[in-house]
C-alpha positions in Angstrom: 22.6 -1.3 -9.2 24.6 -0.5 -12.6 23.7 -1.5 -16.0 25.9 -4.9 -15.5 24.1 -6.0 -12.5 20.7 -4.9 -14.5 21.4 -7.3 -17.7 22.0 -10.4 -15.4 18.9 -10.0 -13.3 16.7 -8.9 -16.0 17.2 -9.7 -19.5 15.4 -12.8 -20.1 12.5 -11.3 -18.3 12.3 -8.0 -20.5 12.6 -10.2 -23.4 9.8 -12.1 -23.0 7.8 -8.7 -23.6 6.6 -9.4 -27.1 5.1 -5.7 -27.5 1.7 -7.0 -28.2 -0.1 -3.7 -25.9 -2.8 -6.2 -24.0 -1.2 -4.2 -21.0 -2.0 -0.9 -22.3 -6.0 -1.1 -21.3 -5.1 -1.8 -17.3 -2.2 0.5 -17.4 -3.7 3.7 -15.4 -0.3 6.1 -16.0 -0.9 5.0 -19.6 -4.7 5.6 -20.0 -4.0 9.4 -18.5 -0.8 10.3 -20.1 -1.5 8.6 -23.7 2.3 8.1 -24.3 4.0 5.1 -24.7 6.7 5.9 -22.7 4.3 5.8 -19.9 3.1 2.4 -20.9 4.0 -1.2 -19.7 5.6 -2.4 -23.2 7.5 1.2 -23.2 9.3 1.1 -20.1 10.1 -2.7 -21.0 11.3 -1.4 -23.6 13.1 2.0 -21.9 14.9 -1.0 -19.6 15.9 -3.2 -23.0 17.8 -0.8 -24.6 19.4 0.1 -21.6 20.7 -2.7 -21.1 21.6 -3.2 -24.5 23.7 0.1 -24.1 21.3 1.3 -27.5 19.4 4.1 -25.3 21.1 6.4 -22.1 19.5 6.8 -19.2 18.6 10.8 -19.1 15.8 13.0 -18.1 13.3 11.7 -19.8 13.6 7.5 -19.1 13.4 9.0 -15.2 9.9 10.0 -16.1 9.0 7.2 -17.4 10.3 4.9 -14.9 9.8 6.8 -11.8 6.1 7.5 -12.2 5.0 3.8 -12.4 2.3 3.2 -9.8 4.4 -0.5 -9.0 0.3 -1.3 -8.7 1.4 -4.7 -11.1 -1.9 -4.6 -13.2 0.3 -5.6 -16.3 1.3 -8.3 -15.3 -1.8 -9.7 -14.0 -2.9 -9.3 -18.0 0.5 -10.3 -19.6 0.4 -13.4 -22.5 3.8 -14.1 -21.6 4.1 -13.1 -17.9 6.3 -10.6 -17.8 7.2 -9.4 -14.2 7.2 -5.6 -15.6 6.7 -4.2 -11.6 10.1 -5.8 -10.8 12.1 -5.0 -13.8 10.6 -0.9 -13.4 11.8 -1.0 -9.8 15.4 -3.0 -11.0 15.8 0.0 -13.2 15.1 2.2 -11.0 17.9 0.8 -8.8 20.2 1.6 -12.3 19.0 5.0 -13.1 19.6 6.1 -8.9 23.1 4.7 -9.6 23.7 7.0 -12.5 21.7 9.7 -11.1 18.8 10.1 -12.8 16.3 10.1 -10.3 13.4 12.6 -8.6 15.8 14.5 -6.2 13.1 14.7 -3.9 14.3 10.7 -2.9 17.0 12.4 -1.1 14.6 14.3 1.2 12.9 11.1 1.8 16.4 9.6 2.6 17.5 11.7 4.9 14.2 11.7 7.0 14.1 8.6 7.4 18.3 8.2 8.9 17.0 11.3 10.8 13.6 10.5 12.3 12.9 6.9 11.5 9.4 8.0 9.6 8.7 9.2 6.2 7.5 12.7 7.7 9.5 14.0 10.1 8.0 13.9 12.7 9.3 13.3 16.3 8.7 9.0 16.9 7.5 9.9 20.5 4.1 11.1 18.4 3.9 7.9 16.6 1.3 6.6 19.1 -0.8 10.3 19.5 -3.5 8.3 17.4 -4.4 6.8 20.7 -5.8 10.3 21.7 -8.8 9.0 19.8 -9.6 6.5 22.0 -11.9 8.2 24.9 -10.7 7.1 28.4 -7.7 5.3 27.2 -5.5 4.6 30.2 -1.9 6.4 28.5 0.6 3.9 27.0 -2.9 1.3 27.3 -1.1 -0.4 24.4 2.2 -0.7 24.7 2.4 -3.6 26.7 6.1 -4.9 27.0 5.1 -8.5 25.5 1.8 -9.9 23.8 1.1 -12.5 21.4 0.5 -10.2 18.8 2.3 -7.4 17.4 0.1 -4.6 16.0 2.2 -2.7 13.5 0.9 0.8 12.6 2.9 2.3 9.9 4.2 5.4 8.9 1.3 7.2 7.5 -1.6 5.9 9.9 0.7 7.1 12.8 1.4 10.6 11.7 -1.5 11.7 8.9 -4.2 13.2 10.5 -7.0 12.0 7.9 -6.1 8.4 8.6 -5.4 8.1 12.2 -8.6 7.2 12.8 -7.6 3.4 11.3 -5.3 2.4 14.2 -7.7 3.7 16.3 -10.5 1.9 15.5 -8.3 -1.4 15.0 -7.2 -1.3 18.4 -10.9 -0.5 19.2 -11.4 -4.1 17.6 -8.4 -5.9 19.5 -9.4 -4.7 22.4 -13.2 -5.2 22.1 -12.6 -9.0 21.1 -10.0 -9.5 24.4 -6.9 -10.3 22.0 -3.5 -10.1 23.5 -1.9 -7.4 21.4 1.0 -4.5 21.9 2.3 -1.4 19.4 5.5 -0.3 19.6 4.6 3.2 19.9 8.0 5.2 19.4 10.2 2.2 18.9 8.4 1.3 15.6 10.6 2.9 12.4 9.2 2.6 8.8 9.2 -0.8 6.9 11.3 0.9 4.2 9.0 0.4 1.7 9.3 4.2 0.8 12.4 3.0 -0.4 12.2 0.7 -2.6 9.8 2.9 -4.9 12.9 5.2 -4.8 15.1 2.9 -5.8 17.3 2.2 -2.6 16.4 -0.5 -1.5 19.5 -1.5 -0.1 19.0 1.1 2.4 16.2 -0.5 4.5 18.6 -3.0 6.1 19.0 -0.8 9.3 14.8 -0.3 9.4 14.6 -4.1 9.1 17.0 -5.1 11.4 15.6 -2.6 14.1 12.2 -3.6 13.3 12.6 -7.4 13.5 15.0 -7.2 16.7 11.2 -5.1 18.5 9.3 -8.2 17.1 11.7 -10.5 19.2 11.6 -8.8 22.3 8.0 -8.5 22.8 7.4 -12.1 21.7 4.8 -11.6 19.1 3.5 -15.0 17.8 1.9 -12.6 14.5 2.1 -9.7 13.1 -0.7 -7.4 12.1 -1.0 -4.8 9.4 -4.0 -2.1 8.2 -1.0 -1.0 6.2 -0.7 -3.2 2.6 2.5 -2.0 1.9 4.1 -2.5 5.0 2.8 -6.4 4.9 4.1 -6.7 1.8 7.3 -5.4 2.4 7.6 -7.3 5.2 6.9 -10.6 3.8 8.7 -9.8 0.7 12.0 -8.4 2.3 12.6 -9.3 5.8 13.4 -12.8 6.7 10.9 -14.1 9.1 8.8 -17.0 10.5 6.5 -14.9 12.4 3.0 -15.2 11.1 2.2 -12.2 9.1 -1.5 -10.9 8.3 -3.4 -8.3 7.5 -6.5 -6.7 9.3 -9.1 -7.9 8.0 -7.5 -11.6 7.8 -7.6 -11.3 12.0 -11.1 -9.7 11.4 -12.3 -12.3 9.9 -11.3 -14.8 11.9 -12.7 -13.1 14.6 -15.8 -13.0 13.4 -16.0 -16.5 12.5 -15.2 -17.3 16.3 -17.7 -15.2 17.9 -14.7 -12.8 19.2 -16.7 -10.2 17.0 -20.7 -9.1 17.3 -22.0 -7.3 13.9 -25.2 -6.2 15.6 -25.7 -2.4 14.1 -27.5 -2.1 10.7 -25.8 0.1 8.1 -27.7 0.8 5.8 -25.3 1.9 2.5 -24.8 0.7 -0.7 -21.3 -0.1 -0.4 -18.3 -1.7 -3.2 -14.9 -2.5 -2.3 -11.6 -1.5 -3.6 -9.2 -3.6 -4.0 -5.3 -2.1 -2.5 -2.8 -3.7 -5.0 -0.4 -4.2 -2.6 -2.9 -6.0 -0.5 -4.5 -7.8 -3.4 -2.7 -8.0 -7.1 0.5 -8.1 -4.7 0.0 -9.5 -2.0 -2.9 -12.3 -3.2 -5.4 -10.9 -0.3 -9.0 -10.6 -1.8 -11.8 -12.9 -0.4 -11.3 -11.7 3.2 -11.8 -8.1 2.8 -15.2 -9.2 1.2 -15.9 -11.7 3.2 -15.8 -8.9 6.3 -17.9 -6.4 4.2 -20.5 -8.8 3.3 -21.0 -9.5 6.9 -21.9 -6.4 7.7 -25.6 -5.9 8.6 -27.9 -3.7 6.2 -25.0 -3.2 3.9 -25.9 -3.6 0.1 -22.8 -4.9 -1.7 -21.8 -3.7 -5.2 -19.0 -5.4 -6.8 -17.1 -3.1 -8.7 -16.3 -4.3 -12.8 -12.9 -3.9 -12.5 -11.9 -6.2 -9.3 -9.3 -8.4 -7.5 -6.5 -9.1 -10.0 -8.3 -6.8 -12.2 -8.6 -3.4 -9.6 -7.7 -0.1 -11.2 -5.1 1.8 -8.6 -6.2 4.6 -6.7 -3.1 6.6 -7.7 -1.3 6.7 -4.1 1.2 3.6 -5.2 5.1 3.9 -6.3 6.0 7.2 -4.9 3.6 9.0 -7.6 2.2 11.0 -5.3 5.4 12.3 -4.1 7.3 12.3 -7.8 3.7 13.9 -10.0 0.7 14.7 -7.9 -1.0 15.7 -11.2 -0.8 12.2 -12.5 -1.9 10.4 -9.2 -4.8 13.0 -8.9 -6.1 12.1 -12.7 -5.3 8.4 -11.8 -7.4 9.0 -8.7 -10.3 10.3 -10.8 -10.6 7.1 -12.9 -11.3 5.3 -9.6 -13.8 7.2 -8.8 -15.6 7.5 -11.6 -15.5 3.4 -12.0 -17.3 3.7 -8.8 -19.5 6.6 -9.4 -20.7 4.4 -12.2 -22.0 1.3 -10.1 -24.1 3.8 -7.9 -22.4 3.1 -4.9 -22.4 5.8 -1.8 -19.4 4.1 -0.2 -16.3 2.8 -1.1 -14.6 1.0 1.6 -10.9 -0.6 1.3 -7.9 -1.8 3.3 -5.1 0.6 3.4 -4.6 3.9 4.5 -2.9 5.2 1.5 -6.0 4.6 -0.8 -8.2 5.9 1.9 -6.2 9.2 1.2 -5.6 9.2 -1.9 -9.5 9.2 -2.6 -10.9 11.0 0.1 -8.6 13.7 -1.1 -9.5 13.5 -4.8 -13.6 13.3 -3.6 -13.2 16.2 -1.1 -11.4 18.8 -4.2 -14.6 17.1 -6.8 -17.1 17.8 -3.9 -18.8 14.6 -4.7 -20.8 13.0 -1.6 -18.8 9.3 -1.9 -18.0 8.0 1.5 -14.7 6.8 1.8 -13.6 4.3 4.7 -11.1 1.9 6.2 -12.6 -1.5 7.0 -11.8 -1.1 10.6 -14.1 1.9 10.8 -16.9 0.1 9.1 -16.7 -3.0 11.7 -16.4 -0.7 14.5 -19.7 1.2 13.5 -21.1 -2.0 13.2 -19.8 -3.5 16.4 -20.6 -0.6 18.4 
């Protein structure tokens, strides 16, 4: 995308940014780095002038742009609505044009032509998760067609500190007799990766690839622990299958019986909101609803929440573009929940699980960080 192709998408939307700051409290990059240019209003304001050809794209408006979280917590505060999230990621589609971008997007790049993943790993390990699982018949998953498509994700599949989350979802599936598959080494990455590095246009191949294994299973829905991949999927590829996350299927299996809650766990226990999942995605009551059914579990609401969640730092390719930033990011999350005395913080994505678990193991605190699947299956089992 070029400057030309910026001003017709964008203009009337940046404009609408009236510079009065009320973004500036919820903006996390902002409250660490103290710089405007790091602010909501600034990079409106970064993407403004460079459309009005009154400021050049350099070294410095990459930093600014390219370490937005994407986590969209301006706009859920914005007077005038200002879409800020999609006019960041618009410029970044301008400033990868003129090259002025992290140069690390072109590792990422090439990975993915090459391997299909964001790590480089070989695809046949995509399903080694399954190892978790004792006496789990090999390939007990991939079943050749089901009526629901369980799709995994990147960083579930190959991260060691989260591969526990397929696991225990599949623990769930098959506990509660649902007809599900994986796609095991035919699944590629949603491409999400990509649009935080400005390329969207290169996901077509993922999509198409990814849509065509949705078809020849037969899936009826599709089911996500990843946020980011449900979003990018409802977002960007052109489907009528049904699209959910976990804890939506969860939930409904609890409500029909499919699920027995019969283990107390006793914890006092708050929630954080993904944004992708929630600000992004409009997923909050059934996360909650799951938690709350949980026996023995005290719940703690945390003040910040829903619309309002602070990021955990792992959105927008931070991690990947300044660790620093996502770390210190990180640590305002879990001081927000150091402060309602809670021992657990349990949320629905495998990036935030990361992201925190990391930042609490380096502070030494004793928080307790967990995937909803692994709370249901402790309580189910």
């Amino acid at each position: 995308m070029n400057i030309v192709q910026l001003k017709k998408l964008s203009y009337d939307e940046v404009a609408k940014c009236n510079k009065c700051g009320f973004c500036l409290p919820g903006c996390p990059t902002y409250l660490v780095k103290k710089n405007e240019a790091y602010s909501p209003r600034g990079r409106n304001a970064i993407t403004r002038f460079a459309i009005e050809n009154s400021l050049a794209l350099n070294t410095d408006t990459e930093k600014a742009i390219f370490t937005c979280l994407g986590c969209g917590a301006c706009s859920a505060v914005c007077l005038s609505s200002v879409q800020t999230k999609d006019l960041i990621f618009q410029n970044r589609e301008c400033q990868v044009d003129r090259g002025f971008y992290p140069k690390v997007a072109e590792r990422l790049v090439k990975t993915l032509e090459k391997s299909r993943n964001i790590s480089d790993d070989d695809q046949e390990d995509r399903a080694e998760w399954q190892e978790l699982i004792k006496d789990l018949p090999e390939d007990a998953f991939e079943k050749k067609r089901a009526d629901i498509l369980f799709f995994v994700g990147c960083v579930a599949s190959f991260f060691p500190m989260v591969q526990k989350i397929p696991a225990n979802m599949s623990k769930i599936l098959q506990m509660a007799k649902v007809d599900f598959t994986i796609l095991g080494g035919d699944e590629w990455c949603c491409g999400f990766p990509l649009v935080g590095a400005g390329m969207p246009e290169k996901l077509e191949e993922l999509k198409k690839h990814n849509l065509q294994k949705v078809a020849d299973v037969g899936a009826k829905k599709v089911v996500f622990t990843c946020p980011s991949c449900l979003h990018t999927w409802k977002h960007l590829y052109d489907t009528d299958v049904e699209l959910m996350h976990a804890s939506q299927l969860i939930g409904e299996l609890i409500k029909s019986g499919s699920i027995d809650l019969k283990n107390d766990i006793d914890v006092a226990a708050t929630y954080h909101d993904p944004c992708d999942l929630g600000r992004n995605t409009g997923v909050y009551e059934e996360p909650r609803e799951v938690i709350q059914a949980i026996p023995g579990l005290r719940f703690l609401e945390l003040p910040m929440n829903r619309k309002f969640s602070v990021c955990c730092g792992g959105g927008g390719n931070v991690e990947m573009t300044d660790p620093d930033l996502s770390a210190q990011v990180a640590q305002m999350k879990l001081d927000s929940i150091k402060d309602v005395g809670a021992e657990m913080v349990i949320t629905g994505c495998q990036q935030c699980v990361r992201t925190m678990t990391t930042r609490a193991r380096r502070q030494k605190t004793n928080l307790k960080v967990k995937d909803l699947t692994e709370l249901v299956v402790e309580a189910m089992t």
